[in-house]
C-alpha positions in Angstrom: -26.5 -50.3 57.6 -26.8 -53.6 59.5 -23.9 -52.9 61.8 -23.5 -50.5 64.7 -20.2 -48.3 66.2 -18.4 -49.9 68.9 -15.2 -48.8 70.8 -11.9 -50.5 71.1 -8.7 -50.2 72.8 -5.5 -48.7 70.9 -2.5 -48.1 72.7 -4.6 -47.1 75.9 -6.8 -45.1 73.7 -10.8 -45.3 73.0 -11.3 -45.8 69.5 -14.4 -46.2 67.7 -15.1 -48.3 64.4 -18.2 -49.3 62.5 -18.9 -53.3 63.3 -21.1 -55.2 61.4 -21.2 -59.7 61.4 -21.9 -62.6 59.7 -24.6 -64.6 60.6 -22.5 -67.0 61.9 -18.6 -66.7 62.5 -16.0 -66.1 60.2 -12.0 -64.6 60.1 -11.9 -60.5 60.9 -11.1 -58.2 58.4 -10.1 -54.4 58.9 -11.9 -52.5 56.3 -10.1 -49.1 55.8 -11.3 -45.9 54.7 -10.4 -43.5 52.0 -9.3 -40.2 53.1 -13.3 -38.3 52.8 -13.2 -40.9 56.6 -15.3 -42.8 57.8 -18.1 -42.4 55.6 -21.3 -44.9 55.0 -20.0 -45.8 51.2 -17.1 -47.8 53.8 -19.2 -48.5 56.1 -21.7 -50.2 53.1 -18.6 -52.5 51.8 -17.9 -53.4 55.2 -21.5 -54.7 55.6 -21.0 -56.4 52.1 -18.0 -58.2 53.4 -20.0 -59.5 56.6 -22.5 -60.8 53.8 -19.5 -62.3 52.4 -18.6 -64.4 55.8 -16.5 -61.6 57.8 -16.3 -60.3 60.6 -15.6 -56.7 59.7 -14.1 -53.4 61.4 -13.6 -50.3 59.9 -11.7 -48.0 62.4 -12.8 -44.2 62.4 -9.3 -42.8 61.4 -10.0 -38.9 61.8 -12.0 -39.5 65.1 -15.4 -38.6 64.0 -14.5 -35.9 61.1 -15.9 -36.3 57.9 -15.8 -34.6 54.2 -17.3 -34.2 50.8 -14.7 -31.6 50.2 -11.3 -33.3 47.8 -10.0 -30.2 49.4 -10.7 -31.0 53.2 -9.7 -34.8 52.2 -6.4 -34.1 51.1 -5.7 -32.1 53.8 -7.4 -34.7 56.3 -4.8 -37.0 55.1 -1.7 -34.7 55.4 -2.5 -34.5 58.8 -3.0 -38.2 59.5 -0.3 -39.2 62.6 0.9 -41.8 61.0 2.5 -43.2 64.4 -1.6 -43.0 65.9 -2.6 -44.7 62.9 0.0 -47.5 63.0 -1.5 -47.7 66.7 -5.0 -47.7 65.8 -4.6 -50.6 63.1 -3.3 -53.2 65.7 -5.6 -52.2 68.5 -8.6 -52.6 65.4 -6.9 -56.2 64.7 -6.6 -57.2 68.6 -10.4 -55.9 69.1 -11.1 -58.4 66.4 -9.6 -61.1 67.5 -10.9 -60.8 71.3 -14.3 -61.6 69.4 -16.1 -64.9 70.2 -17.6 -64.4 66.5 -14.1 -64.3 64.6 -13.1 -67.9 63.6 -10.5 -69.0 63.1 -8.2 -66.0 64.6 -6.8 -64.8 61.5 -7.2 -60.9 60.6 -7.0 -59.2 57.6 -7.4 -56.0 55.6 -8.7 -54.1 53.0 -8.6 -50.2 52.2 -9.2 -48.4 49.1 -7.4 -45.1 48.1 -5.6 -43.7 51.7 -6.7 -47.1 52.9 -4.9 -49.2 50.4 -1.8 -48.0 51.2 -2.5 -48.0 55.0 -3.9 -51.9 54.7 -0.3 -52.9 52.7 1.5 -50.8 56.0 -0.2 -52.2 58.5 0.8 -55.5 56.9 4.2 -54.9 57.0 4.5 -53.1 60.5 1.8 -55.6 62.1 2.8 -59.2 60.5 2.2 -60.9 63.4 -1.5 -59.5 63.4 -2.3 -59.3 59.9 -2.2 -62.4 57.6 -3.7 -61.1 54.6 -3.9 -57.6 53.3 -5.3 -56.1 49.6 -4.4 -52.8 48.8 -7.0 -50.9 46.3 -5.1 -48.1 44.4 -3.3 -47.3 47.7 -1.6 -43.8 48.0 -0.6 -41.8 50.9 2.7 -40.1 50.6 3.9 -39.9 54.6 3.2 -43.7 54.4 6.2 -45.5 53.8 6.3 -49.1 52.8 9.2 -51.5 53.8 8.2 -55.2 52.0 10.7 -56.8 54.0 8.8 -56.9 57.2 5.8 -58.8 55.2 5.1 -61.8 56.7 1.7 -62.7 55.0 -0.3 -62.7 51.9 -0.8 -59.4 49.6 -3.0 -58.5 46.9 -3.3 -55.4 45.1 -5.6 -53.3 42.5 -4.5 -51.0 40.4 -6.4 -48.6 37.9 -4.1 -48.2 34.4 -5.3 -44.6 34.0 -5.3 -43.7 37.6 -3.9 -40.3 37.9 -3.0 -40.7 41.4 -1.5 -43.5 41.7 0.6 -43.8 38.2 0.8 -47.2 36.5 4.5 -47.1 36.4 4.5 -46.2 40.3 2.0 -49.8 40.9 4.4 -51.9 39.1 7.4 -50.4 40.8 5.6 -50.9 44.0 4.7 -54.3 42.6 8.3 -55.4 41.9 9.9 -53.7 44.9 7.7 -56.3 47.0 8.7 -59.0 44.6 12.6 -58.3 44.9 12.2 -58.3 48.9 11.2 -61.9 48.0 7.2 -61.6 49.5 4.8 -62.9 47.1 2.1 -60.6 45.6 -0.7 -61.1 43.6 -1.3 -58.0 41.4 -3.8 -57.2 39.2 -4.3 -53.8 36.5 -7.7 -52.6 34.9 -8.6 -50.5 32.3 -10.1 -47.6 34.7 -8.8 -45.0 37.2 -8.2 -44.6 40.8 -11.9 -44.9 42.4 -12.8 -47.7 40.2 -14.3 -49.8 43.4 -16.2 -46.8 45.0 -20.0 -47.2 43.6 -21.0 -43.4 44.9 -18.7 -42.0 42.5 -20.4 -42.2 39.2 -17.5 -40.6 37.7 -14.8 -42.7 38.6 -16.8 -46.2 39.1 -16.3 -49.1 36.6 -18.5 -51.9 37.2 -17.5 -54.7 35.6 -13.9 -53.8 36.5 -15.2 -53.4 40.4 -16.9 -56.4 40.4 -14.1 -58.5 39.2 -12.0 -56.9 41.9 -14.5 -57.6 44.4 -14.1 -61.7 43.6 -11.0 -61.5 43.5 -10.4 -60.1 46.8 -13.1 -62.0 48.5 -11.5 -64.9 47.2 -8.0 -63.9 48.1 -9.2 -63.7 51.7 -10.9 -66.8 52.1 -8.6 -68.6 51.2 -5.5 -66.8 53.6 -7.5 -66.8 56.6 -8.8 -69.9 56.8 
């Protein structure tokens, strides 16, 4: 890993999140986990992001528990205080842009699975921290979404055969952001939920994954400049 754990401030709270740089400055982007935590697969595509020109966080949500376990994930995210989380996010995005290294001071983010859904809340609860947010296959069901409150750009991916998170489910999500009037660039692959997450060699899709990854890299370059 070329990046280290740090702590940060949320709510009057020590936090602690996996930091890793650029070599020379760039926007901040939350990177946020799926619900095994805080694992190295998320720390690794928050060290590809920093290769990308980010400056990139990715908050310890369960404060230092881990799984391997589906079992012990699902009930890892049942149990996630939602409220905390909300909490954590914009202390993550304040750490971020307290950084000498983040410029300009625009803050994004990214999660896949649990994460997805959390990066496309914390948009809407946290608009005037979070300009861009891409939501990979994003599904937590305590999570609610209101698109109103969105104030910046969204992206999301969506697998057409994810189990989880039903196609028909995406595009209503898709639309329901649409009829609040927010702009939303969407895109559907032939794969499943998982498609992104490389350690998985029975849910990744490469091609699909890569094409995912432009597109999202792209997406924040160009709303956080």
């Amino acid at each position: 890993m070329a990046g280290h754990m740090i702590q940060f401030t949320a709510n009057g709270s020590t936090r602690e999140a996996y930091l890793t740089r650029p070599s020379g400055t760039g926007p901040g982007l939350i990177v946020i986990q799926e619900w095994w935590g805080l694992v190295d697969h998320i720390k690794a595509v928050a060290d590809r992001f920093a290769g990308a020109g980010f400056v990139a966080l990715a908050p310890d949500l369960y404060h230092g528990r881990s799984t391997t376990s589906p079992d012990e994930a699902g009930k890892f995210m049942m149990a996630l205080n939602i409220a905390e989380t909300a909490r954590d996010l914009r202390g993550a995005a304040d750490y971020l842009s307290g950084l000498d290294a983040v410029q300009p001071k625009k803050v994004g983010a990214v999660g896949f699975c649990m994460g997805g859904q959390l990066a496309l809340f914390a948009a809407c609860e946290h608009g005037d921290r979070i300009a861009a947010a891409s939501d990979f296959y994003g599904i937590h069901p305590n999570v609610a979404i209101h698109p109103e409150k969105i104030t910046g750009a969204i992206q999301a991916h969506f697998g057409k055969s994810d189990p989880y998170v039903k196609e028909a489910n995406a595009r209503a999500l898709v639309e329901k952001i649409k009829g609040a009037g927010k702009p939303i660039e969407a895109h559907f692959y032939d794969a499943g939920h998982a498609f992104f997450n490389d350690t998985r060699p029975d849910a990744y899709s490469g091609a699909d994954a890569e094409l995912a990854w432009e597109r999202s890299v792209g997406f924040f370059r160009k709303n956080l400049r």
